[in-house]
C-alpha positions in Angstrom: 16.7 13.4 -6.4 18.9 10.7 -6.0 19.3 8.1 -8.5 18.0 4.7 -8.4 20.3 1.6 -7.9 20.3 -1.2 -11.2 18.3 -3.5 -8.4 14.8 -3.2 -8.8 13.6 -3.8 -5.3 15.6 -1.0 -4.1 14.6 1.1 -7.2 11.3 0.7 -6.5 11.7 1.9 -2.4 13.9 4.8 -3.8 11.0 5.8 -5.6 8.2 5.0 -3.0 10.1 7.6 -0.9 9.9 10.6 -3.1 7.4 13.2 -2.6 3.7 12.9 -4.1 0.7 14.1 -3.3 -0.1 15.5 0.0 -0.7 11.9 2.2 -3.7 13.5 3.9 -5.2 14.0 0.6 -4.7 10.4 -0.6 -5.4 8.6 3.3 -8.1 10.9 4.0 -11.0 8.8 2.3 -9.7 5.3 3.5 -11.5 4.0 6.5 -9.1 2.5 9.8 -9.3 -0.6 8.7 -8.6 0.2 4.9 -5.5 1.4 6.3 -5.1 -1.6 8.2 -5.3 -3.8 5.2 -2.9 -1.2 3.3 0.1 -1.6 5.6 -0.4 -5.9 4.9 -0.5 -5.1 1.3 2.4 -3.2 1.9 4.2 -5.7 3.8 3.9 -8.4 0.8 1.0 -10.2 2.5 -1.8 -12.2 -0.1 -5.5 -11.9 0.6 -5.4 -15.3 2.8 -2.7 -13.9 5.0 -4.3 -10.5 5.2 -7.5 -12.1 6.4 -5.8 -14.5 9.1 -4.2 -11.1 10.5 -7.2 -9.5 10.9 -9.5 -12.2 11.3 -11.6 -12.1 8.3 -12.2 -14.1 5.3 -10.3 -13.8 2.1 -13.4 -12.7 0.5 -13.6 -9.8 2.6 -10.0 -9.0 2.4 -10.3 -9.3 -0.9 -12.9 -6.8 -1.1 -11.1 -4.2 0.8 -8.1 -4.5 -1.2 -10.5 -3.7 -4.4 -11.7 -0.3 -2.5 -7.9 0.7 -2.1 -7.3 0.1 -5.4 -10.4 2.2 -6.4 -10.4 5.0 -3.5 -6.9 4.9 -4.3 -7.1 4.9 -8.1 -3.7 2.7 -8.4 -3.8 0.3 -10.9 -2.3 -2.8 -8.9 -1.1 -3.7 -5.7 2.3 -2.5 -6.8 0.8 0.8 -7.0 -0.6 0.5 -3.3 2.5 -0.3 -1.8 4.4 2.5 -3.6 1.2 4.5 -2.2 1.6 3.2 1.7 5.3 4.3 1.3 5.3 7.8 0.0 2.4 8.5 2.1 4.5 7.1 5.4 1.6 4.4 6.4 4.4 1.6 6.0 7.6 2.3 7.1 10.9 2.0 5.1 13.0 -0.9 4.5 
């Protein structure tokens, strides 16, 4: 495994890229537009910005970023992005 750079960012998408889990085993129990709302959390977006994408309210955005986090178990965002990597939903940098 390669080594990750002193920068954090880039430390953090080294790491995102490394294998886990089989993806169909994580992905499997999110619905389309869970993984909608997963590649915006994965591209930095904020509940307000997910919900003008997709044409919803923050509230509900809101709400389906709580299921990812649960379906998901990750403890954060953080953890959902690292998830949408590894599991190839968002692309790379």
């Amino acid at each position: 495994m390669p080594e990750c750079t002193p920068d954090p960012l880039r430390c953090l998408l080294c790491c995102a890229r490394r294998p886990a889990t089989p993806p169909a085993a994580d992905l499997a129990v999110l619905t389309e537009r869970e993984q909608q709302v997963l590649r915006l959390v994965a591209e930095g977006l904020t509940n307000a910005e997910i919900g003008k994408r997709l044409f919803i309210t923050t509230g509900t955005a809101k709400v389906h970023v709580a299921r990812l986090l649960y379906k998901l178990d990750a403890r954060d965002r953080v953890q959902l992005v690292i998830i949408a990597h590894r599991t190839g939903l968002a692309p790379g940098p």
